[in-house]
C-alpha positions as CSV (number, residue, x, y, z in Angstrom):
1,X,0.0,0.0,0.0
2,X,1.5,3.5,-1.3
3,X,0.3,6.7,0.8
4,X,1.5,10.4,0.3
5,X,1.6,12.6,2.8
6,X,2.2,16.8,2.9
7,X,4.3,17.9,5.8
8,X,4.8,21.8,6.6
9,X,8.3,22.5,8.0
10,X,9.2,24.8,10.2
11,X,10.4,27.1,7.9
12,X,7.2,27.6,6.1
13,X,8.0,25.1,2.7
14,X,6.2,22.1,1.7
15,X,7.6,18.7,1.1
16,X,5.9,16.1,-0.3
17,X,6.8,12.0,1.0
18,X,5.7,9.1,-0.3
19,X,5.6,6.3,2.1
20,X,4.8,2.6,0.9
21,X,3.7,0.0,3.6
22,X,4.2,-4.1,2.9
23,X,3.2,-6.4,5.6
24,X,5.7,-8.7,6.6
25,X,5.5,-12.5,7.0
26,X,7.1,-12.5,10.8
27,X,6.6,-16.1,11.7
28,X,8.1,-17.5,15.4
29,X,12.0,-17.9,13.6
30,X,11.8,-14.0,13.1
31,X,10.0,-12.8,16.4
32,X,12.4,-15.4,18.4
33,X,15.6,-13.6,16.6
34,X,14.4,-10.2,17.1
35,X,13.3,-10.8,21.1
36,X,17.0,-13.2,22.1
37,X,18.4,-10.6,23.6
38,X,14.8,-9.3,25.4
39,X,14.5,-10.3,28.8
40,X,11.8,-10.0,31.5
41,X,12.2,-9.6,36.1
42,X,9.6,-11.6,37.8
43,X,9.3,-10.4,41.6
44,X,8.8,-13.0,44.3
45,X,8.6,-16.7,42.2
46,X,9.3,-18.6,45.4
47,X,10.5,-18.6,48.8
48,X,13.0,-20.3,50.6
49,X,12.7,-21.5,53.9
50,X,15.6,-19.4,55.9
51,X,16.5,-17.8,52.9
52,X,13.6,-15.5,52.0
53,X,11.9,-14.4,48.5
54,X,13.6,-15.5,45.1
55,X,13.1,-13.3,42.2
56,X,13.9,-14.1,38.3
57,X,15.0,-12.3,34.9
58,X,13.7,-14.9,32.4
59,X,15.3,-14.9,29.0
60,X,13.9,-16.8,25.9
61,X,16.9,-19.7,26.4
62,X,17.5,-19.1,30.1
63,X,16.6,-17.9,33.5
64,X,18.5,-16.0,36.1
65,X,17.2,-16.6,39.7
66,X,18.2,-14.4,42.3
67,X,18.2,-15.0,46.1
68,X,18.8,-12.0,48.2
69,X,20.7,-12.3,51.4
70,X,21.3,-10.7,54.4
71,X,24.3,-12.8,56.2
72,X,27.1,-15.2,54.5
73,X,28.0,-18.0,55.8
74,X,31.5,-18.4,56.3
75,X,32.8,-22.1,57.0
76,X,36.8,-21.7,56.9
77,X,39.7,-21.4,59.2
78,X,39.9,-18.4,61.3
79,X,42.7,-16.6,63.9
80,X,42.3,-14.1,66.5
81,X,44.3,-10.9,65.4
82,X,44.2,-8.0,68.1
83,X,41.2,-9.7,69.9
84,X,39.6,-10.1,66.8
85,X,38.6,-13.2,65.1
86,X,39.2,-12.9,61.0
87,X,39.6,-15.4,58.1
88,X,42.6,-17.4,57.4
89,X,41.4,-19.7,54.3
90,X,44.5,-21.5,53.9
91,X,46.7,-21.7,57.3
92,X,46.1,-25.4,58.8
93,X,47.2,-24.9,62.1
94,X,44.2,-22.5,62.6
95,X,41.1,-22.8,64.2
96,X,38.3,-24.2,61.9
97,X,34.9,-22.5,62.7
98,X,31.6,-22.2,60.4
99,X,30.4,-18.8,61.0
100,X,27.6,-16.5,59.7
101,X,28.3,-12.8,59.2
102,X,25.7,-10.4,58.6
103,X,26.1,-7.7,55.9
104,X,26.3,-4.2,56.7
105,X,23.0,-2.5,56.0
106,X,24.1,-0.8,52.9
107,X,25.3,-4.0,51.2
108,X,22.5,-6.0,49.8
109,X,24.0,-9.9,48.9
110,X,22.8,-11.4,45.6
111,X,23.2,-15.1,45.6
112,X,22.6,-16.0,41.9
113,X,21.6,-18.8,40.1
114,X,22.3,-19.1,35.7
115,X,19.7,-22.2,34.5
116,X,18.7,-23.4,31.4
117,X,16.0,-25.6,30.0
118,X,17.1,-29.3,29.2
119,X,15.1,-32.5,28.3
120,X,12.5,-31.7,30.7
121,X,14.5,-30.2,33.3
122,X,16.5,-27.6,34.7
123,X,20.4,-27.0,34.4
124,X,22.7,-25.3,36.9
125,X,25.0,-23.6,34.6
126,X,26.3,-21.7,37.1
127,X,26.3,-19.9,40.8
128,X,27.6,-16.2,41.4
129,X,27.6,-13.8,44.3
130,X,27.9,-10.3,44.4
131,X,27.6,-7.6,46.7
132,X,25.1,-4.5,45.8
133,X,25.1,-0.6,47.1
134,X,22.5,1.2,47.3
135,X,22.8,2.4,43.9
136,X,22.6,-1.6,42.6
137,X,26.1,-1.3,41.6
138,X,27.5,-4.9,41.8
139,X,31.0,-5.8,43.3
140,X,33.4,-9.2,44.1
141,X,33.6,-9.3,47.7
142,X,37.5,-10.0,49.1
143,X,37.2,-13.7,49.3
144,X,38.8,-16.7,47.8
145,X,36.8,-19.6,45.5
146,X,35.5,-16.3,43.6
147,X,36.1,-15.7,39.9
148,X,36.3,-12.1,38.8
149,X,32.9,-12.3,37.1
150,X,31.4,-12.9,40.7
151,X,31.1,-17.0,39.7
152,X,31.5,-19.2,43.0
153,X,33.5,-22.4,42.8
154,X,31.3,-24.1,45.4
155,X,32.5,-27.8,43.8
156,X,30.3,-31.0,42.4
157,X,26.8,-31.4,43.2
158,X,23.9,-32.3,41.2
159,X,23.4,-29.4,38.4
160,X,20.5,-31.2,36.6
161,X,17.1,-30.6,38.7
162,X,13.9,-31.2,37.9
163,X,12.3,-27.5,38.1
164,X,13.5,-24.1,39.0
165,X,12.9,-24.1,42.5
166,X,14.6,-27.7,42.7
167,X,18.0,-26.2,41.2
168,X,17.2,-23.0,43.4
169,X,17.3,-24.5,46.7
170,X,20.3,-27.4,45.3
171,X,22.4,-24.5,44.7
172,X,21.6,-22.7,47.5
173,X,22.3,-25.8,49.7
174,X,25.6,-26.5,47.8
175,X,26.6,-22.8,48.7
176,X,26.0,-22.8,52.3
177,X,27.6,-26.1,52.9
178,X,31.0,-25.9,51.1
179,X,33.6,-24.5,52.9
180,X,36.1,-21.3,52.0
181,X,39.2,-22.3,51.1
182,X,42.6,-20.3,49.4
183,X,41.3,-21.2,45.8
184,X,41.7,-17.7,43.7
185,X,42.6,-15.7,47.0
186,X,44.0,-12.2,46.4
187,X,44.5,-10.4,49.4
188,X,43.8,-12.2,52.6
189,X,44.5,-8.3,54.3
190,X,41.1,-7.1,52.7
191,X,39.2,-10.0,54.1
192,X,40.0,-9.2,57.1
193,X,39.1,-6.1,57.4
194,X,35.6,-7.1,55.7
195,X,34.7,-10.2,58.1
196,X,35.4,-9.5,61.7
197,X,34.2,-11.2,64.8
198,X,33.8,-10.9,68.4
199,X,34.0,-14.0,70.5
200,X,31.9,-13.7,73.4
201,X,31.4,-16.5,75.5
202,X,29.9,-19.7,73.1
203,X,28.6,-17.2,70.6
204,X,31.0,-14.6,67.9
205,X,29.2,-11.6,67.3
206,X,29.8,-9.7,63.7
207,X,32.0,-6.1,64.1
208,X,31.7,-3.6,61.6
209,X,33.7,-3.7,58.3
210,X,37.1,-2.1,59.7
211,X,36.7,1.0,57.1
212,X,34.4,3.3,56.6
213,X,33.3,2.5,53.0
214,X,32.8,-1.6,52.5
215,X,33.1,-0.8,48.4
216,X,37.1,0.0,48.9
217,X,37.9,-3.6,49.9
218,X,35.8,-5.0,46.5
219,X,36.2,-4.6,42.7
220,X,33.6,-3.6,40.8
221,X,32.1,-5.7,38.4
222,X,29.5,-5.4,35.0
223,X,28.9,-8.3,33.0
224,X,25.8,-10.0,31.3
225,X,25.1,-11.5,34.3
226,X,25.7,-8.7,37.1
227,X,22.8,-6.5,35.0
228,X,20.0,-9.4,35.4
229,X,20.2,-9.4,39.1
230,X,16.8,-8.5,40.6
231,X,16.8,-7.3,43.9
């Protein structure tokens, strides 16, 4: 179909366009090429018992899960520097404690969880963990078994589930079980300054990150991944 249309420009002068229309034949090979990249965040798909809400950024091939968390757990070697107890990850002769530390309140923890659709069921392709300001900026907290995309080396389990919240609450489990260890360590020195503890009697009580801004003991990070967190 072939329309002409008279515009007025600013200027005062007429121009005359000619504009033909042709419907296009889009069947689902076009529309899936033109939305691959599209995704979509879906609030609140599940809960976790202890953990709390899950959330989701569905793609057309895969789905990123989000758990948000308030505390790490942090099963690994520890020593008592200056009264304070901090993480070791590697030295054997220390004392080997599993430990929860709770986040600062400007830090918001994003456990996350990459799946794909397989055969009927769900795949684990793979775990992250990032810590978010305020401002959702995401960062790589100073620990070891951390890649510098935020992925977790958390070791085997069973990556293929039967639904979402099945490889939700695998991978979740997997993460709170393994221990820390000196795998991809950078700086032990910014650990500890970032997970401190007070032994007090049978019970060690989290102290506040040693300087004033929690973000100068992390490297920033933006990937494909880190932009799908919902939080």
């Amino acid at each position: 179909m072939e329309s002409t249309e008279i515009l007025l420009r600013a200027d005062g002068s007429l121009v005359e366009r000619t504009v033909r229309e042709r419907e296009l034949n889009a069947g689902p090979a076009v529309l899936d090429a033109l939305t691959e990249s599209v995704t979509r965040s879906v609030r609140n798909v599940l809960r976790l018992p202890e953990w709390g809400a899950v959330h989701a950024n569905v793609g057309l091939d895969d789905t990123l899960y989000t758990v948000a968390l308030d505390r790490l757990p942090l099963h690994t070697r520890f020593r008592l520097v200056a009264d304070v107890l901090v993480p070791a990850f590697a030295a054997e002769s220390d004392l080997e404690l599993a430990l929860v530390w709770q986040a600062p309140k400007d830090m918001r923890l994003a456990f996350a969880i990459h799946t794909e659709a397989a055969d009927g069921a769900v795949v684990i392709l793979n775990n992250y963990l990032f810590a978010c300001d305020t401002r959702n900026r995401a960062y790589r907290l100073p620990l070891p078994n951390l890649f510098d995309d935020c992925k977790v080396c958390t070791g085997e389990f069973a990556r293929t589930q039967p639904s979402g919240a099945a490889a939700v609450a695998a991978s979740i489990e997997q993460f709170r079980a393994s221990q820390w260890n000196a795998d991809l360590m950078r700086t032990v020195e910014k650990s500890q300054q970032c997970f401190r503890f007070q032994p007090t009697n049978d019970t060690f009580t989290t102290l506040p990150v040693a300087v004033p801004d929690w973000t100068t003991l992390c490297d920033k990070v933006s990937t494909a991944v880190s932009e799908r967190i919902v939080l």
